[in-house]
C-alpha positions as a printed NumPy array, in Angstrom:
array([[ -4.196,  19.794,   2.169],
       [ -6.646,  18.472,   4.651],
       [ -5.344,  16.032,   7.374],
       [ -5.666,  12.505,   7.451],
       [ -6.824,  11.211,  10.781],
       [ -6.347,   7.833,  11.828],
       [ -9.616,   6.044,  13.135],
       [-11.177,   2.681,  14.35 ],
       [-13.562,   0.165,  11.655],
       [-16.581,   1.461,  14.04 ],
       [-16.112,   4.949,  13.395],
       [-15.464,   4.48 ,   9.529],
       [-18.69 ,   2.097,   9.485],
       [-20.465,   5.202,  11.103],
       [-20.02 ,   7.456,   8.249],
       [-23.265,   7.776,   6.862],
       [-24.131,   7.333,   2.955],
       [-24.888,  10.157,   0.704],
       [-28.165,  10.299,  -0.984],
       [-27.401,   8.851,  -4.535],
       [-28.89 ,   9.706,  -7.911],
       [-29.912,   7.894, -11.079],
       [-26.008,   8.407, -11.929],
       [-24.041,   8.135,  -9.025],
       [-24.826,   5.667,  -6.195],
       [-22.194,   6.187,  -3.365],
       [-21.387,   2.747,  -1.513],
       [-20.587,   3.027,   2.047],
       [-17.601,   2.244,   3.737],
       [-18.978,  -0.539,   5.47 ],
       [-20.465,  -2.444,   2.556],
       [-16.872,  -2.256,   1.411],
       [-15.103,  -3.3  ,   4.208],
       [-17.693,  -6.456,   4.446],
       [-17.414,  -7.162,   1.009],
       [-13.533,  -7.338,   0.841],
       [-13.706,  -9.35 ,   3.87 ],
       [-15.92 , -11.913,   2.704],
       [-13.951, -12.047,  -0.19 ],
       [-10.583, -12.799,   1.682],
       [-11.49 , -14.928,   3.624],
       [-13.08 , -17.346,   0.615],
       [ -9.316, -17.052,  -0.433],
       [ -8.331, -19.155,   2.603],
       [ -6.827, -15.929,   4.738],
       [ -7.745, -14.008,   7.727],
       [ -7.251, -10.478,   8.61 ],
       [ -4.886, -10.278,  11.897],
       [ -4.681,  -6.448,  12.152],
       [ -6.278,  -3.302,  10.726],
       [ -5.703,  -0.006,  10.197],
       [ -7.854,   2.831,   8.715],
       [ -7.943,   6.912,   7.848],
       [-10.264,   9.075,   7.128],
       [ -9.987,  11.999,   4.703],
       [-12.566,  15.149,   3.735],
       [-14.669,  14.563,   6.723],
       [-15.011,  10.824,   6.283],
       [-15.927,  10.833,   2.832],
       [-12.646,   9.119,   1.953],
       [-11.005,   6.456,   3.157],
       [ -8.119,   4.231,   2.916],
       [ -7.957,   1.006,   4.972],
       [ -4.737,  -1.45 ,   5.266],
       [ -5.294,  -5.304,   6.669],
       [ -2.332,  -7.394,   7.639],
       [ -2.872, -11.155,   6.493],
       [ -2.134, -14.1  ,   8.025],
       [  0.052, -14.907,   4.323],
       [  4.355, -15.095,   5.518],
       [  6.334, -15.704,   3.422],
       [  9.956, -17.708,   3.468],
       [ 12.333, -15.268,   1.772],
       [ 12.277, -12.205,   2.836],
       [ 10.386, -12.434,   6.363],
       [  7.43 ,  -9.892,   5.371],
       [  3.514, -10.634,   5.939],
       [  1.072,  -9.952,   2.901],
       [ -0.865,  -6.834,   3.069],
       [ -3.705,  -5.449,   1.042],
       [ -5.005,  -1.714,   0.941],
       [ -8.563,  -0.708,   0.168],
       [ -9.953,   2.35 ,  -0.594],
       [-13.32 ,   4.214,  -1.256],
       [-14.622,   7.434,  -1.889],
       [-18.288,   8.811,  -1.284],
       [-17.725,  12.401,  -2.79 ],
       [-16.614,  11.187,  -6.544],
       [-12.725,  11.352,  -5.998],
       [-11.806,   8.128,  -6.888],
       [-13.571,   4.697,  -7.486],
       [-13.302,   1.377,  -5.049],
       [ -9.916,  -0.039,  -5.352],
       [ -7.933,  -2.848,  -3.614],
       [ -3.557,  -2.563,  -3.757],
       [ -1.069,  -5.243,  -2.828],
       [  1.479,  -4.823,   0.179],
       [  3.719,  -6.783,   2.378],
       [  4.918,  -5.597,   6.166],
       [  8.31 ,  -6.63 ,   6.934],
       [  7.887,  -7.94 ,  10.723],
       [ 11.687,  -7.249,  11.684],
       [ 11.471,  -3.354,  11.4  ],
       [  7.828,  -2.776,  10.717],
       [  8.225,  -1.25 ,   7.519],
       [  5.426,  -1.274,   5.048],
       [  5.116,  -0.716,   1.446],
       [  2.626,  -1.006,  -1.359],
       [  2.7  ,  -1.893,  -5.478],
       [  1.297,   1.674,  -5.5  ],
       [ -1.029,   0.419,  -8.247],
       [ -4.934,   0.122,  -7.497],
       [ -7.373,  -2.558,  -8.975],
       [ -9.652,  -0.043,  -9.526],
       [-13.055,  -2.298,  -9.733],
       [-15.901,  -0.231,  -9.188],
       [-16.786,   3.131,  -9.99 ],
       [-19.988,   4.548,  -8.245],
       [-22.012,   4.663, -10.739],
       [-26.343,   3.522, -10.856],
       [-26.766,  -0.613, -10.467],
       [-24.484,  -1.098,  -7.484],
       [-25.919,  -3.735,  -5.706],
       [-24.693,  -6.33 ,  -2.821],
       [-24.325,  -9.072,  -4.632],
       [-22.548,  -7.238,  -7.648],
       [-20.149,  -5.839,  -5.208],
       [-19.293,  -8.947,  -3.626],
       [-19.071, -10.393,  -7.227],
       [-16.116,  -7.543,  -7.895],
       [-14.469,  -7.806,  -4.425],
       [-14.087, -11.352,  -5.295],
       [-12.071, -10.67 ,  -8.265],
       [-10.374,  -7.901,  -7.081],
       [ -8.973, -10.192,  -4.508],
       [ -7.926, -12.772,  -6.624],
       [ -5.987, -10.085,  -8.768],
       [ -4.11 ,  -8.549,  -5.653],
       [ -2.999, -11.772,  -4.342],
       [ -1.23 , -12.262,  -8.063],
       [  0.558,  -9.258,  -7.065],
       [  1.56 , -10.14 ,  -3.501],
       [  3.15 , -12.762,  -5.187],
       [  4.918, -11.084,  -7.418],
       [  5.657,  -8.129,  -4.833],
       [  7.572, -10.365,  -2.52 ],
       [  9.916, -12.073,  -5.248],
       [ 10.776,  -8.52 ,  -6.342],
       [ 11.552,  -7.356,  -3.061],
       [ 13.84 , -10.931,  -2.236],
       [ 15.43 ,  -9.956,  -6.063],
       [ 16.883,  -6.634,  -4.49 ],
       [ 19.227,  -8.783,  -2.609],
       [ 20.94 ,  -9.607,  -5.634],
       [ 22.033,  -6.315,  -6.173],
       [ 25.019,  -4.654,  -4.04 ],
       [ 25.032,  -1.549,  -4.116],
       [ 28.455,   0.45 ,  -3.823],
       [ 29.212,   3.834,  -2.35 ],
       [ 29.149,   5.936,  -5.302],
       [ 25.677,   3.759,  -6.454],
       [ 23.888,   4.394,  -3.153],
       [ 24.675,   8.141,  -3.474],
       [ 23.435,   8.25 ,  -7.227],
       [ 20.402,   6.454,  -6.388],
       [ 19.428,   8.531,  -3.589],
       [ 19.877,  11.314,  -5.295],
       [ 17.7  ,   9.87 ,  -8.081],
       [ 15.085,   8.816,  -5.318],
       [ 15.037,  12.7  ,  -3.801],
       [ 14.525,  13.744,  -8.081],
       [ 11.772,  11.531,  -7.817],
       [  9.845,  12.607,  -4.932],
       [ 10.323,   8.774,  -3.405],
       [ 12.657,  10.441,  -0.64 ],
       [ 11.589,  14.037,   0.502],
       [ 14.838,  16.324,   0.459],
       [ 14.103,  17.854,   3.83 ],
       [ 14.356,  14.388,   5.327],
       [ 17.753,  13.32 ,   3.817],
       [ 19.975,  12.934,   7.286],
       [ 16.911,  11.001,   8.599],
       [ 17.163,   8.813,   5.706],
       [ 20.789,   8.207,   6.362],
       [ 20.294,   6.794,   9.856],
       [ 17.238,   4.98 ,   8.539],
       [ 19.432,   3.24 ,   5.596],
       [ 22.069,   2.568,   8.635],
       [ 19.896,   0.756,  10.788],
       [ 18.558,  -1.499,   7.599],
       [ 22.444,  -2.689,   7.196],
       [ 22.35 ,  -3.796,  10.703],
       [ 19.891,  -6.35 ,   9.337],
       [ 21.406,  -7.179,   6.105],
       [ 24.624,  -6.601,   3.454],
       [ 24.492,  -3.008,   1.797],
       [ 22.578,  -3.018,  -1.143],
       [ 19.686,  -2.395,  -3.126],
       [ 17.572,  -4.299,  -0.764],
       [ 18.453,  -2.311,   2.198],
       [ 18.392,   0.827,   0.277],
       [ 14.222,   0.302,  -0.476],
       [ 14.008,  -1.154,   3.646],
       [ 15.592,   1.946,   4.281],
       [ 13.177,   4.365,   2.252],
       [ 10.175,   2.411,   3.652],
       [ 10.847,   2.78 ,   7.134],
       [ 11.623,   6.579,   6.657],
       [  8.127,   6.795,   5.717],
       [  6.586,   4.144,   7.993],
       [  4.641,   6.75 ,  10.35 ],
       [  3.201,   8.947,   7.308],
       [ -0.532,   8.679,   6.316],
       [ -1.757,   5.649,   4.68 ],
       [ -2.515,   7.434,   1.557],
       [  0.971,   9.132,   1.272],
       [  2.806,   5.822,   1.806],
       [  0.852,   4.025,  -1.162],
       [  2.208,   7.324,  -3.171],
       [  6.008,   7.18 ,  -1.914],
       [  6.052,   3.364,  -2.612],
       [  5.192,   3.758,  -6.531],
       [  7.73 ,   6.101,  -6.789],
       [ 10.219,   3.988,  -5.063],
       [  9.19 ,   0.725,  -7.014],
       [ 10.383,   3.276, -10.176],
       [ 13.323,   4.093,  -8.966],
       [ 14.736,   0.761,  -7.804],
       [ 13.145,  -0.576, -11.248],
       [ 15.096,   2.104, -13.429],
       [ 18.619,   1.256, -11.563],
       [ 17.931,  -1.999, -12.176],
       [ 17.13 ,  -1.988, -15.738],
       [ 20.421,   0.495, -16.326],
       [ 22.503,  -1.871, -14.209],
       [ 21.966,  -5.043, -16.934]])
């Protein structure tokens, strides 16, 4: 697998187009990045950090922006994740995340509004059109993101549960095996914060992961959004 380098906005802006065809009109990262940001903005929110990687030498990338949105129950800050691909590997796509400010933890939905595919008739104002509404459908699931996460409060989790559902998590790939003790102290330091249970479980999963690759972590977090949603479902 090729590495994932972390990068600046000016260096992803730099990477050039590819020369489209009647069928396939690459979109640069920078018409993107504009686009999305015109679009957020219009929703009455600012951008207060950034963070970007760069994958297959700059033809993909995956971007995360931390909002200005807090929110009251669970201390986190809205996030969204962008993507784009100039080599066919995936299409445009916008995800929902929150940061929780306390430990720094991030995690996403894991699911992508996939909005644009680069195909022929990609045009600015079409792709402003789209970022629009692919902004207005993430922030629907920020919303909905945060009351899940404040819902995994309600659920204590005892010793025999936690050790089921990590095991569960490791089955699933949301916890890699080889990083199990690390876990542990992870899962410890997220009960310093708050009572044992499933709440502190997923805080302690996300900040296990918190230094991995942008892409990876939008991959761990749909796996760990299935786990805590399966115990969950079998504990009613």
């Amino acid at each position: 697998m090729q590495s994932l380098k972390s990068t600046t906005e000016s260096v992803v802006r730099m990477v050039p187009e590819p020369e489209f065809t009647k069928s396939w009109h690459p979109v640069g990262h920078g018409k993107v990045i504009d686009s999305l940001e015109l679009a957020v903005k219009n929703y009455g929110l600012d951008i207060v950090k950034r963070q970007y990687s760069l994958h297959n030498k700059g033809m993909n990338m995956f971007g995360t922006w931390h909002l200005d949105q807090s929110t009251d129950t669970n201390g986190s800050n809205w996030m969204i994740g962008l993507r784009n691909s100039m080599n066919k590997s995936f299409a445009i796509g916008v995800c929902a995340g929150t940061h929780i400010m306390v430990c720094s933890n991030m995690m996403f939905s894991g699911e992508f509004i996939e909005f644009r595919r680069h195909t022929s008739g990609v045009d600015l104002e079409e792709l402003r059109l789209l970022s629009t509404r692919a902004v207005e459908g993430v922030t629907k699931k920020l919303d909905a993101l945060t009351l899940w996460q404040d819902d995994l409060k309600g659920h204590p989790l005892r010793k025999e549960q936690f050790k089921v559902l990590t095991f569960d998590a490791m089955k699933e790939g949301a916890i890699p095996p080889s990083r199990f003790l690390e876990f542990m102290k992870c899962h410890e330091e997220e009960v310093k914060l708050n009572d044992r249970s499933l709440y502190t479980f997923h805080g302690g999963v996300t900040r296990l992961i918190r230094d991995n690759s942008l892409f990876s972590i939008v991959d761990y977090s749909k796996k760990l959004i299935g786990v805590c949603d399966d115990y969950i479902q079998k504990a009613a």
